[in-house]
C-alpha positions as CSV (number, residue, x, y, z in Angstrom):
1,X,-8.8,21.2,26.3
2,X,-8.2,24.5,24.7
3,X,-4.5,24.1,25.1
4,X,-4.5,21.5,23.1
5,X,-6.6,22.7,20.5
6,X,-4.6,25.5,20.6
7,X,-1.2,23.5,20.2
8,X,-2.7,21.9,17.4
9,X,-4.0,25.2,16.0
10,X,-0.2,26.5,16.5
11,X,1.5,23.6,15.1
12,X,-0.7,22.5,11.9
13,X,-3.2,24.6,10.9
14,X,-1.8,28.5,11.3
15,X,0.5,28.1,8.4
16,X,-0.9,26.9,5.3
17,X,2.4,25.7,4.0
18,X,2.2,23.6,6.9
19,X,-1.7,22.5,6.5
20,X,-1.4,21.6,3.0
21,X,1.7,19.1,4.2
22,X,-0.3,18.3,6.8
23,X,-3.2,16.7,4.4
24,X,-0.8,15.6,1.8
25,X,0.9,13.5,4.0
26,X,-1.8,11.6,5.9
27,X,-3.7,11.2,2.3
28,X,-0.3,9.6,1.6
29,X,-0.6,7.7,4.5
30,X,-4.4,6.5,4.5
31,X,-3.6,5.4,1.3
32,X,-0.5,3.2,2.1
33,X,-2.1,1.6,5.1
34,X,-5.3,1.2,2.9
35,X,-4.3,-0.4,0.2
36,X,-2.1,-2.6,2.1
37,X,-4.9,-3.7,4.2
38,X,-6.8,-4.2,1.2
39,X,-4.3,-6.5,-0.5
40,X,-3.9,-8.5,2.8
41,X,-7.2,-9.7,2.8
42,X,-7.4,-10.1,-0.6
43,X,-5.0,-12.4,-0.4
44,X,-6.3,-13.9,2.5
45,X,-9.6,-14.6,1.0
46,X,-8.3,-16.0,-2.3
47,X,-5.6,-18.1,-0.4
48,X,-4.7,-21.0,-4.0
49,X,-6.1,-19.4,-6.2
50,X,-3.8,-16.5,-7.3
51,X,-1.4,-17.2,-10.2
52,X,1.6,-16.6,-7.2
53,X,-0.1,-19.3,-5.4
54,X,-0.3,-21.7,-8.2
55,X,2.7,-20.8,-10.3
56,X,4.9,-23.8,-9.0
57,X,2.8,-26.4,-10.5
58,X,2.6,-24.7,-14.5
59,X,5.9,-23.7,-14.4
60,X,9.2,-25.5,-14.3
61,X,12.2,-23.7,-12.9
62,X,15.5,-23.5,-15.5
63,X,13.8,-24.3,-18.2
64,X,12.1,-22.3,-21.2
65,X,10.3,-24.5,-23.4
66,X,9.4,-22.0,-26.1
67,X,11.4,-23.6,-29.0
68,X,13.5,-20.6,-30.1
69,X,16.8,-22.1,-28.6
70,X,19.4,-21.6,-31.6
């Protein structure tokens, strides 16, 4: 058990350089994965209801209907 704690130490932790990496990138990470996961259910839960759900039946493809055509 020490070894490995002691590999860890070695690798991540006795530099700081290499510490402060260390933490930026798995905040980096934790983010990424969270906010993913986050969406996913979100989208999950609120399955046609979302304006990307819906968006095929308000709006007509090709055509812009806002009367500025010169």
């Amino acid at each position: 058990m020490s070894s490995v704690l002691g590999g860890v130490y070695n690798t991540f932790i006795r530099s700081n350089a290499v510490f402060l990496t260390t933490i930026f990138a798995g905040a980096f990470a934790t983010e990424l994965v969270f906010d993913t996961g986050a969406n996913k259910i979100w989208d999950s839960v609120n399955k046609g209801r979302q304006w990307k759900d819906i968006k095929a039946k308000y709006v007509t493809s090709g055509e812009d209907d806002d009367g500025d055509d010169e």
